[in-house]
N, C-alpha and C positions, 0 to 999 in steps of 0.2 A: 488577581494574583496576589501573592504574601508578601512582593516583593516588586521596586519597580528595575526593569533593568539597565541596573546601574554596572558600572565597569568591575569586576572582578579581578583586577590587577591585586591588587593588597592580600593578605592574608588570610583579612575578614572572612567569613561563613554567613553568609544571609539563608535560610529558608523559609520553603511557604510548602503549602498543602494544598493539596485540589480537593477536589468536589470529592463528598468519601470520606476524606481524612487522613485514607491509607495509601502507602508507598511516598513521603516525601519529598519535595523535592528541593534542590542546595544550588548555590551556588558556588560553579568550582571555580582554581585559579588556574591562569595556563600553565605555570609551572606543575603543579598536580595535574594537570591530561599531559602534560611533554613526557611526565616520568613516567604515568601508567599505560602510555601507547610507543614505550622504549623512543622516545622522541621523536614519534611519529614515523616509522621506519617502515619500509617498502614490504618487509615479511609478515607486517600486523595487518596491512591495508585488506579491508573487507569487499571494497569496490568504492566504482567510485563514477562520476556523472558530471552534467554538464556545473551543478552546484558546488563540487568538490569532489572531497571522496571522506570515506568511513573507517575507521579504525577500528579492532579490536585494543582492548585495554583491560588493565586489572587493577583497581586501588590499592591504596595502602593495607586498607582493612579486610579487599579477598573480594572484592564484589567485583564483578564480572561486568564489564561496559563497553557501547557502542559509541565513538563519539565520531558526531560531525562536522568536518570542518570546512566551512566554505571556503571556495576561491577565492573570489574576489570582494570586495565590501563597496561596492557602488551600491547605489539608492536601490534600485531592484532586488538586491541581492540583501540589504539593511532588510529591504518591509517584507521579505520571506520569511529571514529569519525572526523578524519580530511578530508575525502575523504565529508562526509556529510554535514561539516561545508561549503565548497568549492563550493558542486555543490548548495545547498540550498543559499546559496548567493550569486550565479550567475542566480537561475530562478526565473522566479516572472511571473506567470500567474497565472487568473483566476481557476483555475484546477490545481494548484499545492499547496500544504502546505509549505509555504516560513517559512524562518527562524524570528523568533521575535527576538533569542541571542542565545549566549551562554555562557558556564563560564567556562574556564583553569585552574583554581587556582592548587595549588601544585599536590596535590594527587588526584585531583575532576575534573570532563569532565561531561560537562550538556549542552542540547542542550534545548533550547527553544521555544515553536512553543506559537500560536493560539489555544486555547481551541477549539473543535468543539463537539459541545454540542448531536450531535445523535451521537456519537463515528464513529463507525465502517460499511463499509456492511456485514461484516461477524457477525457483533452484530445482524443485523437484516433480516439475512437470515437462519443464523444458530445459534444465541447466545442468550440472555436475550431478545430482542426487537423481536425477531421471532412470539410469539405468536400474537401479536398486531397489526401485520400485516400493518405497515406504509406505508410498499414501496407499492403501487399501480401500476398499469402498467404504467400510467405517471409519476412517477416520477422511474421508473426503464432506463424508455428509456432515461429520461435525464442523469440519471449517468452514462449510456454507452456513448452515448454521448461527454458529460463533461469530463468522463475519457479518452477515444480518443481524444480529443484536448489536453489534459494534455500532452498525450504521443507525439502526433504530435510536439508540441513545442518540447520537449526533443531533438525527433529526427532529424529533420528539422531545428525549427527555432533559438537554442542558437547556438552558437559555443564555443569550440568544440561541436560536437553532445553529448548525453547524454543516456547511455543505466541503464535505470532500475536497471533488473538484478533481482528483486525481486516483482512484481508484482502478485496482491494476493488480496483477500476479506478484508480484515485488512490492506491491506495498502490505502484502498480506503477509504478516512473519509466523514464526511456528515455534511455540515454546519446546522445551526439553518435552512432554505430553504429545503434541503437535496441535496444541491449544491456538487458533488463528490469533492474530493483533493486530489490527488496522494500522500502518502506522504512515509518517508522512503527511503532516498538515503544512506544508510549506503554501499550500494553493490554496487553504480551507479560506472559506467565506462564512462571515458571520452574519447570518439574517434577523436583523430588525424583525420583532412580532408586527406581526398586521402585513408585511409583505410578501406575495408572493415567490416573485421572481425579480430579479436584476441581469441588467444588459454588462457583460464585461470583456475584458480581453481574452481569446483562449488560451484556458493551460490547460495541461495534462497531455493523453498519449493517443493517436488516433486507434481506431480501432473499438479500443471500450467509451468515445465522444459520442453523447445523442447527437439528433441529427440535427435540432435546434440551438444546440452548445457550438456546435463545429461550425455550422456556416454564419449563424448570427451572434452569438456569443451571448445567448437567450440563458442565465443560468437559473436551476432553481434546484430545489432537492431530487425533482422526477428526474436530473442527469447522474445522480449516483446510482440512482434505481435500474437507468437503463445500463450503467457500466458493471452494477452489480450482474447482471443480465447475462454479460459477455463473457464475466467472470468466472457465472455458473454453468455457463456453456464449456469454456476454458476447463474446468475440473472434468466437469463428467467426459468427455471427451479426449482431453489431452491435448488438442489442435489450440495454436494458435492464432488469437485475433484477426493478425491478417497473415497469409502465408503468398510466398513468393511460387507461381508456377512458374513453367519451362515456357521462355520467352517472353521473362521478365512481367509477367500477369500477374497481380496480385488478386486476391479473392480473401473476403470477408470467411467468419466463421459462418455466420449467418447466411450466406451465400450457400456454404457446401452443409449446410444442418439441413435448410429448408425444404429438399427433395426427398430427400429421408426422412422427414418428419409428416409429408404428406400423404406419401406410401405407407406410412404405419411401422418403418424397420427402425424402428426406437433401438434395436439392439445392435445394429449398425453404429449406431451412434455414440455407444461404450467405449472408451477409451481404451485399445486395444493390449495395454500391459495387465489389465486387470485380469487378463488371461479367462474372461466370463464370471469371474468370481464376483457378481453385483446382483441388488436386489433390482426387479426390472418396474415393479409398482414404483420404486421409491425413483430410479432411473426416468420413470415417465413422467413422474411431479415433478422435478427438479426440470427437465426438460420444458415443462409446463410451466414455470415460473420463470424462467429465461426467456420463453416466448411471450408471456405478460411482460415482462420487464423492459421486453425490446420492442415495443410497439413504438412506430412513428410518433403519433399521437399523445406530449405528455401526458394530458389530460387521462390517459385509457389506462396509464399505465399503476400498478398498485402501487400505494403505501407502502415505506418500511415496513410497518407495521403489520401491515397482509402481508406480507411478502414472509414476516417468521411467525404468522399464523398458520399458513398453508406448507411452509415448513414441517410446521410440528404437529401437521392433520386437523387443526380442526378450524378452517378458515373455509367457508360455501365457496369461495371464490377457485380453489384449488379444484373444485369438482367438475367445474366447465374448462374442459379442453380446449386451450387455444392451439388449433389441428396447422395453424401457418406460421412461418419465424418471418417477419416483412425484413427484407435485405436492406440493411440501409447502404447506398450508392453514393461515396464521399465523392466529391467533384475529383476532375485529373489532377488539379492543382495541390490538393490537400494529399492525395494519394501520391504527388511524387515526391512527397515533404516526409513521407510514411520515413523514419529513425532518422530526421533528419535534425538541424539545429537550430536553436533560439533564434527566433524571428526580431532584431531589434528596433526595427522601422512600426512595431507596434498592430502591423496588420499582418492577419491568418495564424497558422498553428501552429505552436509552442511546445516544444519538448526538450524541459530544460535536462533531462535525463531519462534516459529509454529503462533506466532503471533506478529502484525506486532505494530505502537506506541502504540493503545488504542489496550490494550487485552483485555479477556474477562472478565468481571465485573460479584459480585454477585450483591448484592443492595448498592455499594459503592458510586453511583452515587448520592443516595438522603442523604449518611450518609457524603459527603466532608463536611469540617468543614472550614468554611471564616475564617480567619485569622484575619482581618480586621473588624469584624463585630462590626457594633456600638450600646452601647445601648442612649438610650434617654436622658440621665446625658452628653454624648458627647465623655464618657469612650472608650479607644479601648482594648478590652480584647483577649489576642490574644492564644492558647490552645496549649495543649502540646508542 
């Protein structure tokens, strides 16, 4: 990084640059996020989680911001935000949510991103934007897509590698386009080359957890691969991850995909707002990479790299039909933990937030209040 992080109380402007060169990033002061998120006021709040919550905000100079402000600043909560600060200023692709700043001041940790004005895909598969039905089949394919190179880069092209760790409907944002961003590295793990895999504690959210991740805390890149998996199950379909039946039963996606995937009713399987409007070759690949994705077996399961080869057709591996989705079967223990909260005795599943920067909104969206807003006399009046 350009910069190390140091307290941002002062006035000073430190910046640095990530990989790329393009989109900069500053360090701000809290007094500049107090003013451009109206000091932090309950009508700007984007959402918010077991971490904190997110603000909408506006600068001095018009740019449009997310910032994050943690709860608390205990040791666990220090190496999140510093694990995040690190990798978001070492990536800079098209497909990732890079960092704008952030601010250290005393008792204050804020992370600053890019506003992305359609929030969430979890907003608009399962949240407020659901009914209105945006995502159409083109633009679903391109945020698998989009999010596959996101990951690709992570895994492949920075160095050290970069694993997720927490990949998920909310952590997938959607620009003004409904261009995907990966975003969310409070969990990322940085792999040492020459290493495969590492034993650690679990985070992230069950449901998109391999099954090697979840019970042994076995991590390596093949667990983004298989949460990618759930992911693109998630899109094409609409269902999610895990769903509550009648008498309290919860059932995997993977559960309710795999009978319909053996019988051959691929079109069953369409996410029922798309009203039929989907291409069913492309329907069946994507299907077909979700069931690659989710194989038991890290070892079986593809590369990033295949994964947006056979994406984009011309990957051998796309050609062989995998005809089964294997259900992965989380213990009762991990299933009764399903949105539950941080585990602090350091054993089993971890979800520091069921939702990832932009949570789920009611009509907060149309009520954020410009900080900045001018009136006609030249006045800048600025609210709460």
């Amino acid at each position: 990084m350009g910069s190390s992080l140091s307290c941002c109380g002062s006035e000073k402007v430190d910046e640095g640059v990530g990989i790329g060169g393009n989109s900069p990033w500053r360090i701000f002061t809290y007094k500049e996020l107090h003013a451009a998120t109206n000091g932090f006021c309950e009508e700007n709040m984007l959402g918010e989680g077991g971490f904190g919550s997110v603000y909408w905000g506006k600068t001095s100079d018009g740019l449009q911001i997310a910032v994050k402000k943690l709860k608390s600043m205990n040791s666990k909560a220090e190496m999140e935000f510093a694990v995040e600060v690190e990798v978001l200023g070492r990536v800079r692709h098209k497909n990732l949510l890079g960092l704008r700043g952030y601010c250290a001041a005393a008792e204050q940790r804020l992370i600053v991103y890019d506003y992305m004005p359609n929030l969430s895909l979890l907003s608009h598969l399962h949240g407020q934007f659901a009914g209105e039905v945006q995502l159409d089949w083109k633009r679903r394919m391109k945020i698998a897509l989009g999010s596959a190179e996101g990951l690709l880069y992570l895994h492949h092209e920075v160095t050290p590698h970069i694993i997720h760790r927490d990949i998920k409907a909310s952590n997938v944002l959607l620009d003004s386009n409904f261009e995907p961003l990966v975003a969310d590295f409070g969990f990322a793990k940085l792999i040492p080359e020459g290493v495969s895999h590492m034993t650690t504690r679990v985070k992230g959210t069950l449901g998109y957890l391999a099954p090697e991740y979840a019970m042994w805390g076995k991590v390596s890149e093949s667990c983004d691969v298989y949460s990618f998996g759930i992911l693109l199950l998630e899109l094409l379909t609409g269902r999610k991850p895990i769903e509550k039946l009648p008498g309290g039963i919860k059932r995997t996606i993977t559960e309710w995909a795999d009978p319909m995937i053996l019988k051959g009713r691929f079109k069953d399987l369409a996410d029922p707002k798309l009203g039929g409007n989907f291409d069913e070759s492309q329907l069946k690949m994507g299907v077909n990479v979700a069931a690659l994705c989710v194989q038991n077996e890290p070892e079986k399961r593809p590369t990033m790299r295949e994964v947006v080869g056979i994406l984009k057709g011309y990957d051998p591996k796309g050609k062989v039909m995998q005809m089964k989705i294997e259900s992965v079967k989380y213990g009762d223990d991990l299933m009764a933990m399903d949105q539950g909260s941080d585990e602090e005795d350091g054993k089993g599943y971890d979800e520091s937030s069921a939702y990832g920067v932009f949570g789920p909104m009611d009509n907060r969206v149309q009520k954020m209040q410009d900080p900045y807003k001018r009136y006609g006399d030249g006045r800048i009046v600025k609210h709460g």
